[in-house]
Structure formats: C-alpha cells, structure tokens
N, C-alpha and C positions, 0 to 999 in steps of 0.2 A: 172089385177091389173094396175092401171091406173099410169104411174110414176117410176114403178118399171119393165118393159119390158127391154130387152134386145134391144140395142142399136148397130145398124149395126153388129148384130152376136156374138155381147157378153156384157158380163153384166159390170160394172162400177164398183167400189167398194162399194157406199153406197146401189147398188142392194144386191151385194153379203149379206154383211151385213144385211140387211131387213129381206133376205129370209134364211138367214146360218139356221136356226132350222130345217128347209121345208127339206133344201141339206139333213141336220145331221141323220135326220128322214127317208128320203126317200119320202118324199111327193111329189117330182116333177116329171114330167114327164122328161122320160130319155134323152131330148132334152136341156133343163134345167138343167139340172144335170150333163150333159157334158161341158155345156159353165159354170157351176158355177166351174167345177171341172179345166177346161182349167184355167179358171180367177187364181184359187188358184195356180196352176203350176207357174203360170206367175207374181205373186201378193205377195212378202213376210209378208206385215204388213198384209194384210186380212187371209194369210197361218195361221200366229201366232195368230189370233183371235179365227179362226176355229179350231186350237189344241185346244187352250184355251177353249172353250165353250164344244170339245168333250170330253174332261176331265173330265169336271164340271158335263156334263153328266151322263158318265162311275162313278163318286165319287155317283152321287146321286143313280145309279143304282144300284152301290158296297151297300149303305149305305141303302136302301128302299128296303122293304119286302113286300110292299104294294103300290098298284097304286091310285095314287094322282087323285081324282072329274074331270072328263072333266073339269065343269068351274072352278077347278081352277089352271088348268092350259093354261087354254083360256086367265082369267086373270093375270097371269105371263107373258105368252107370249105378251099380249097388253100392259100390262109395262113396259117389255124390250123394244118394238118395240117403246114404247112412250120418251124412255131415251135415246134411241138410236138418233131417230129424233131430240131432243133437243140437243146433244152432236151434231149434225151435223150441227146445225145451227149458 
C-alpha cells in the first residue's frame, strides 16, 4: 500500500487509522500487527479511536444474526476509508 507503510519501524497515526479494521479483523501480518499494536500502547487519541470502533464492532456483532454481502461491506469500508481521508485533510 503505497502511503500507508510503516515509516522507520512504525506506523504514524493516519496509518494506524487507515488500516485499524485490517488490526480489528486480524488481516495483517503479525509484523504489522505488532507495530500497529506498539503504536496504540504508545498513542492515546488513536487507543480511544480503536476502543471506539471495537465496540461498534462487538454492538454490531451482539446485534446481527446474519452476515452482511462481501460487497457491502467492501463498500462501508471504502467509505469510511474515504471520510476518514477527507477528515485528514
């Protein structure tokens, strides 16, 4: 991902940010997953983002009996990732 690499052995916060679903999820390789989770040790606004979104999470998990379309959750995810970039600009 061209932008969002890890920057001299850790990640920034607008990486974190980017990639928090990938952490949340377990999509990253455990290389990744170590400098995202260092960052959050280290990071209290990105800590409190990461509760926050594993919450929302866990609410929608607690709350859904049934699993949401790939694409649309492909498209939730490119929305957030799109409101997120605009919020950063």
């Amino acid at each position: 991902m061209s932008g969002h690499e890890p920057h001299e052995g850790h990640y920034e916060c607008s990486d974190v940010m980017y990639r928090i679903y990938e952490y949340l999820d377990g999509e990253m390789d455990s290389g990744d997953m170590q400098l995202v989770a260092r960052h959050l040790q280290e990071c209290g606004p990105c800590l409190a983002e990461h509760d926050l979104d594993a919450a929302l999470k866990a609410l929608v998990r607690r709350s859904c009996h049934e699993e949401a379309p790939a694409e649309l959750r492909i498209q939730v995810v490119h929305r957030i990732t799109m409101v997120r970039r605009e919020l950063d600009d």
